[in-house]
N, C-alpha and C positions, 0 to 999 in steps of 0.2 A: 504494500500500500504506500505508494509515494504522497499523496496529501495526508501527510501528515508531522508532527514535530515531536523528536526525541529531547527529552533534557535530559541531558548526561550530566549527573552529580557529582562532582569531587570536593571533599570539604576545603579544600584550600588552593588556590592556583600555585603556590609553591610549596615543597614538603618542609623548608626551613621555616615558613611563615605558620604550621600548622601549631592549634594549642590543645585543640580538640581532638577526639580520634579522627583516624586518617581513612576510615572507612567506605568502599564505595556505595553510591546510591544512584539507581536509572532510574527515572520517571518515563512512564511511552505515553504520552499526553497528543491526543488527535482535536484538531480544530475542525467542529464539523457545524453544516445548517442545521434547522429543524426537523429533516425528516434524517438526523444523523448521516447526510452525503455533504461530500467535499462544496464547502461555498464556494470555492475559486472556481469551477467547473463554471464553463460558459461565461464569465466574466473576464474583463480586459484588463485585472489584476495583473501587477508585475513582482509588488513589495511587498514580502512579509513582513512588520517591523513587531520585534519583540520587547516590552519593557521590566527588568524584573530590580525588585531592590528586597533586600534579606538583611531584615533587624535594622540596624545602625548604618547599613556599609552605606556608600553612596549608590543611587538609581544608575545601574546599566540600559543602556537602549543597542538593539543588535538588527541588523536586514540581513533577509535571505532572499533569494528571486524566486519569483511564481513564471513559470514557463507553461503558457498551454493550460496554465488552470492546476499546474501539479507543482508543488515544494516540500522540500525534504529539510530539516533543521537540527542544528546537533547546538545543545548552548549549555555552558556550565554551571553549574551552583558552586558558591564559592563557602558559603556556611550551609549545610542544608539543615545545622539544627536550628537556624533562624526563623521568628515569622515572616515570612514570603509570601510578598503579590506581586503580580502578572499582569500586563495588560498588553496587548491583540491587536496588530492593525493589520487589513491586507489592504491596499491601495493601489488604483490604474486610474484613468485618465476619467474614466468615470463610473467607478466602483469604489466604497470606504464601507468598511465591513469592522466593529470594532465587537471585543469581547473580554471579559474578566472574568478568572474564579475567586473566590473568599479567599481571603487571607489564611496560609494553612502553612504547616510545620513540615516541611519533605517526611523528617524521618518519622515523623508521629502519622506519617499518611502509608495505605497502600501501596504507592508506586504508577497509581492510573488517573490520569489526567485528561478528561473531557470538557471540552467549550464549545457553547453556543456561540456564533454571530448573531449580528443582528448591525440592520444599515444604524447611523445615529437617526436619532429624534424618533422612531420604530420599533416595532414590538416584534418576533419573529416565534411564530406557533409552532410550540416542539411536540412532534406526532410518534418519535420513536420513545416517547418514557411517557407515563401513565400514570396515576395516582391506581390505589388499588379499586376506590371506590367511587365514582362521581358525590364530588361535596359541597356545600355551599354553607355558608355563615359556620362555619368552622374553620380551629382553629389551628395557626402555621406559627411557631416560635425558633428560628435560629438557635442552635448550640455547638461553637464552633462550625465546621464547616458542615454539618450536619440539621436538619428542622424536624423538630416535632410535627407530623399532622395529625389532629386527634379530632372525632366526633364529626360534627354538620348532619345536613339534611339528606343522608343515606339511608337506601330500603332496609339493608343491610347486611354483615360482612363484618371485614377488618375496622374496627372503631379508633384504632392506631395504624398507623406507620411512620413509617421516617423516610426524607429526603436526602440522600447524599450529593450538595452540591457541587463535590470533588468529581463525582465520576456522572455527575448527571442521570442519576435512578432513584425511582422511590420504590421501596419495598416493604413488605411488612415484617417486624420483630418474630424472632426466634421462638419467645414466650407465647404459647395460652392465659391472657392475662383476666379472659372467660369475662370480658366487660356486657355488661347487657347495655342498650341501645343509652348511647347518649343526650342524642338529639341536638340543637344548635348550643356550638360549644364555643368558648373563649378562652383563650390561654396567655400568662404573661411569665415572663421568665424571672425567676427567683437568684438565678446565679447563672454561671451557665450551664451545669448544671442538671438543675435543678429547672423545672417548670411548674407552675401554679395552673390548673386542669377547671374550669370553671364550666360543667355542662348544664342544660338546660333539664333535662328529665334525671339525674344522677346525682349522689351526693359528691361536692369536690375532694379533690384527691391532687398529691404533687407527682409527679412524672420526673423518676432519676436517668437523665438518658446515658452514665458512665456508669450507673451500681448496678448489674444485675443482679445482685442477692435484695436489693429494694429498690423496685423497677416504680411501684405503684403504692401510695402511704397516704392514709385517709387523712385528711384535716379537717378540725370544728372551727367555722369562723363564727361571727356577730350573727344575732336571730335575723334575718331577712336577707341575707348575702344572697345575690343568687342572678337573676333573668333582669333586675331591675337594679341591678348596680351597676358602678363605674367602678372597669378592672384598667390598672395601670403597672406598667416595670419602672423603679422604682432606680435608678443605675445604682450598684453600688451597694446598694440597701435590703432590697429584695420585691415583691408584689403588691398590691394593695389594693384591698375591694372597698369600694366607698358605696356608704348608704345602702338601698334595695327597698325591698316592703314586706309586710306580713300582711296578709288578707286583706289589700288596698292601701294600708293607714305605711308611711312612708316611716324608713327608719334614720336614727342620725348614725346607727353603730359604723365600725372603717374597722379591717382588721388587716394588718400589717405583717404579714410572712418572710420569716428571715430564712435564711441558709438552716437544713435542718429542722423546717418544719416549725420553728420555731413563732409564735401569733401576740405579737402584741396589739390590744386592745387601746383605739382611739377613737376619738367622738368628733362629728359635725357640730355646728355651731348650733344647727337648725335640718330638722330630719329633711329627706331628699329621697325621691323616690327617678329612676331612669337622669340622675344627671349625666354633664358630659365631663370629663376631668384630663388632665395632661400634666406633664413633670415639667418644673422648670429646674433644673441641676438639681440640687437633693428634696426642693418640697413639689408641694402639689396644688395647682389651682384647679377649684370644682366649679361648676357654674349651673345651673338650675335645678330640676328636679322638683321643684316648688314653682305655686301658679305664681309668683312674683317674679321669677326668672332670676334673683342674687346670684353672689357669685362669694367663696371664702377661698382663702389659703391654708393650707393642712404643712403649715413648717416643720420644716424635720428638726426632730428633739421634741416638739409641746405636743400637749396630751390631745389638746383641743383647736379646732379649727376658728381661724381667724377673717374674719369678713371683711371684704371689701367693698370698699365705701359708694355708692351711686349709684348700684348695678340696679337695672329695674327692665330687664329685659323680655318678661313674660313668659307666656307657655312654649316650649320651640322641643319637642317631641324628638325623640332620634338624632338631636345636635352633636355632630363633630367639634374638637375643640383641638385646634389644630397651634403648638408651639414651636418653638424655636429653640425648646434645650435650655433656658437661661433666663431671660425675663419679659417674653413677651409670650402672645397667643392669641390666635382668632377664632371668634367661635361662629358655625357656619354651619346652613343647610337645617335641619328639621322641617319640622308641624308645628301650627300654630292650634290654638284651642279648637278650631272650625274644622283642621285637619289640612288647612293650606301649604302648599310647601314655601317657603321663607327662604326669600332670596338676600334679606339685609343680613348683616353680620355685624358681630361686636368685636372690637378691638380690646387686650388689655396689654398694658406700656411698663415698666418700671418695675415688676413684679419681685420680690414678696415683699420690700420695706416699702417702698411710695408705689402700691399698685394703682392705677387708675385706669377707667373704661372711656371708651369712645365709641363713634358708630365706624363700624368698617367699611370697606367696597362691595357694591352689590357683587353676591355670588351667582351670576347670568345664568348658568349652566349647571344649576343647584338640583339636585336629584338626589333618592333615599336610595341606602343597601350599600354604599361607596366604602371600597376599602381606604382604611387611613392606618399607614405601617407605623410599626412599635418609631421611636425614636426617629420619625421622618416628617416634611412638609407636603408630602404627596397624596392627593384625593385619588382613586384610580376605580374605575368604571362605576357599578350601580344599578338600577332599574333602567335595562334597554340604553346604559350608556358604553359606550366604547374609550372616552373620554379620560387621558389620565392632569389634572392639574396640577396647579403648584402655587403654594403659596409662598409668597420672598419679600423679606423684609430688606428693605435697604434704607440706610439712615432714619429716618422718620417714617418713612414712607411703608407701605403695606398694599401686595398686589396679591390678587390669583389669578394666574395665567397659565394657559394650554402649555401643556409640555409635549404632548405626543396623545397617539391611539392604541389603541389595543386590536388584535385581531379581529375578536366577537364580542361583544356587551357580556358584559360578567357583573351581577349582581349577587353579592354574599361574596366574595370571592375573599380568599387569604394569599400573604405572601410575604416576601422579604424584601430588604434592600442591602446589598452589597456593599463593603467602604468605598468601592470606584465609583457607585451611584446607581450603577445597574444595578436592576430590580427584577424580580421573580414572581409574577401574580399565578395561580394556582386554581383551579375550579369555577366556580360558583354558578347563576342560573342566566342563559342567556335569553331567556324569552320563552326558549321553546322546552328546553329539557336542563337538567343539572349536567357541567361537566364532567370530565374529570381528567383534564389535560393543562400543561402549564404555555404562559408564554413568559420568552426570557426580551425585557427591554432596556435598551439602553438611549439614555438622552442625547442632546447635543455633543457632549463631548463626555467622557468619564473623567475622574477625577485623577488630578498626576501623580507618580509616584513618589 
């Protein structure tokens, strides 16, 4: 098979410069399309250009020639017990085909290295890997180069599997873990771990994806935890289920999951039934949940949640609350009391010592079901949308704007996002039937190394 690229490991380019062992390591890593065949085939590709950086060293960049649509590559690792990324070009006169795997460890890996293309600003539908089961509004959590998939809106079957992003396959776990139906599930990751398992029909439970002698470990959160709360990853920290309901009447309980299972019990300022929530570094801004539409901060260390000041944003159903990691957030999309879909948004600036609210930019292209990734600004499809957004802050200013499409409309749909920027959407319902196929996309440019 000539399209394809060898990494030939050596720990060290000189044996005098060696501190580590000196042991060899081959990665046979293939750059392939979506139906797993060579992308240069039929294109006026010429360049393969490779970029790889490992730990500390400085970023390598290497070319090889594409002849005819066929290249062969031979490129060394210079530490391969370093964390290592990769990034992907093939380019002709008018062809750009880019791709990236997760940052991964050579020698902590199998040795098999598979990558999807895909043009920039484009999504490319991968037909040779499969989830086991068509899924929707369930749940995909990254660990290491590997994702939990657990539960959604399957007949059913496997209620677990895992995604290996390294070699591009999902399959299902070794274990009979004997799960009865889940149902629409949510998942935030605890460490890495370690996953927090939040299903819809099931009591929650944490998912070890490194212990097999405890794969699966029940947890007792707050009375109401459950279909009607806001689940969050916590960096650092660990999960955290805010509010829920008991038989209608909303709750203020938060229960906070550390490494090990471990539940520290925290309260709302004011009970909260379906809010929307998001992290800004170590705390947490919630925002409705109540027909008033308030908004608190849940700071890491206090017991009790702290409000912020002016918020009076009403009923907004199903609201994403879309951050930036650190001190801002837009809350966007729902139902209003009537059941209208809500195109205004709310700003919040300065968060958690001088939080304050604004009105945001209309959301034009506002639609329910939209995937929003752990730790990301990206809206991505929804009810009959193919549409993936972005929200971006720049100095003052606050936009949501089109970043790309998806193959097919995917509403409920799970996924990841990559350090390069490429992103991994997974399942959900495109109109007509639940899927159960991935697309791998990548934006304008990937992020450098």
């Amino acid at each position: 098979m000539l399209w394809r690229t060898v990494l030939l490991g050596l720990l060290c380019i000189a044996a005098f410069a060696c501190k580590e062992s000196t042991a060899r390591f081959v990665f046979d890593a293939l750059i392939v399309d979506g139906e797993n065949g060579n992308p240069a085939a039929g294109t006026d590709a010429t360049i393969l250009r490779i970029g790889i950086q490992e730990g500390e060293l400085p970023a390598e960049e290497y070319e090889y020639p594409i002849t005819d649509g066929e290249f062969d590559a031979f490129l060394e690792f210079r530490a391969f017990t370093r964390p290592t990324r990769i990034r992907v070009e093939m380019e002709g006169a008018t062809t750009e085909l880019l791709t990236a795997p997760p940052m991964f460890v050579p020698s902590a890996s199998r040795g098999i290295l598979r990558v999807v293309t895909s043009a920039p600003s484009a999504c490319e539908r991968v037909t040779f890997d499969l989830m086991e089961e068509p899924r929707a509004f369930f749940g995909m959590v990254q660990s290491g180069t590997f994702a939990l998939i657990v539960g959604g809106t399957i007949a059913s079957g496997d209620q677990v599997e895992f995604f290996d992003a390294l070699e591009w396959e999902s399959r299902p776990f070794l274990e009979d873990f004997a799960l009865s139906q889940l149902g629409e599930t949510r998942a935030a990751s605890i460490d890495e771990a370690e996953i927090l398992v939040l299903p819809s029909d099931a009591p929650p439970f944490i998912f070890n994806m490194l212990d097999v002698t405890r794969r699966i470990t029940p947890v007792v959160l707050h009375n109401g935890a459950g279909t009607r709360s806001a689940l969050v990853s916590v960096p650092g920290v660990g999960a955290m289920v805010i509010g829920g309901d008991v038989a209608g009447e909303a709750q203020s309980g938060v229960s906070l999951v550390e490494p090990e299972g471990q539940v520290t019990s925290l309260r709302l300022s004011e009970p909260r039934s379906g809010p929307a929530a998001t992290t800004l570094g170590g705390d947490v801004l919630v925002v409705g949940g109540d027909v008033e539409g308030n908004a608190e901060i849940l700071i890491d260390g206090a017991t009790m949640g702290q409000p912020v000041a002016g918020v009076m944003d009403g009923v907004r159903e199903a609201g994403l609350l879309v951050g930036d990691g650190e001190s801002r957030a837009l809350l966007i999309g729902g139902t209003d009391a009537d059941g209208a879909l809500r195109q205004d948004t709310v700003r919040f600036d300065g968060c958690p010592s001088s939080c304050v609210s604004a009105t945001g930019p209309q959301w034009t292209t506002a639609r329910l079901a939209a995937l929003q990734p752990t730790q990301s600004a990206l809206v991505i499809g929804g009810d009959g949308s193919r549409l993936v957004d972005e929200v971006r802050w720049s100095a003052a200013d606050v936009e949501i704007q089109p970043l790309l499409q998806l193959d097919v409309p995917r509403a409920g749909a799970a996924g990841i996002v990559l350090e390069s920027g490429a992103f991994i959407v997974a399942g959900g319902d495109d109109g007509v039937r639940i899927r159960e196929d991935f697309e791998f996309c990548v934006p304008a440019a990937l992020e450098p190394l």
